[in-house]
Each structure stands twice: as structure tokens, then as C-alpha cells.
Steps between C-alpha positions, in 0.01 A plus 500: 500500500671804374472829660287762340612846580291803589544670201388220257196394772414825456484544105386129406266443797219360317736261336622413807137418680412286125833291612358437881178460380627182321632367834876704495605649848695819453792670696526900465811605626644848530858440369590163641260528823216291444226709678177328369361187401196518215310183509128389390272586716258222629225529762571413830365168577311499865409159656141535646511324871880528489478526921272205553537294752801721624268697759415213752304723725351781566418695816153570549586833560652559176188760361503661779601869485817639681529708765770707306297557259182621648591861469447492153144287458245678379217460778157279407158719453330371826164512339 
């Protein structure tokens, strides 16, 4: 993987995005410092129910509001 520089990044970008498109992960360097990486992007992938059976229990207090917080609730309408 060759370095691209900032320079050529900057005046063949969107030949540069048509080569990652197809899979190609660039490096744009500034001289010989590599300083980014310009991959395909891809949606993150997020496990539903990734935590079960990690929580084993749960105190009964747990909805319970804190004391900490209380000056900050916004009182119930009694009625």
C-alpha cells in the first residue's frame, strides 16, 4: 500500500474514493508521515441482546430514584 500524499489526495480525490470503493484501503501521508488511513466505509454491525445473560441480578431497588438527584425532578401535579 503506497502512500498517497496530500497534494495528490487533494487533486484526484474522487479517483481516489472510486479505488476504495472497489475494496482498496488508502494511506495519505504528508511527506513520509502517514497521517490517515481512507478505507470503505461499512455500517457498524450491533448485536441485539449482546449483554444477555451477563446481568444475573438485579436489585429491586434499581428504578428507584436517587437521592442525589432529587433536586432536579420535576414535581408530580397532585391532582
Amino acid at each position: 500500500m503506497n502512500p498517497v500524499t496530500i497534494h495528490e489526495a487533494k487533486t484526484h480525490l474522487s479517483r481516489l474514493l472510486h479505488r476504495v470503493e472497489q475494496g482498496e484501503e488508502l494511506v495519505i501521508a504528508r511527506g513520509r508521515t502517514p497521517i490517515a488511513r481512507l478505507v470503505p466505509y461499512r455500517e457498524a454491525e450491533r448485536e441485539l441482546g449482546g449483554l444477555s445473560g451477563l446481568i444475573l441480578h438485579m436489585d429491586s431497588s434499581f428504578d428507584e430514584p436517587l437521592e442525589d438527584f432529587a433536586p432536579y425532578m420535576i414535581a408530580k401535579d397532585p391532582r
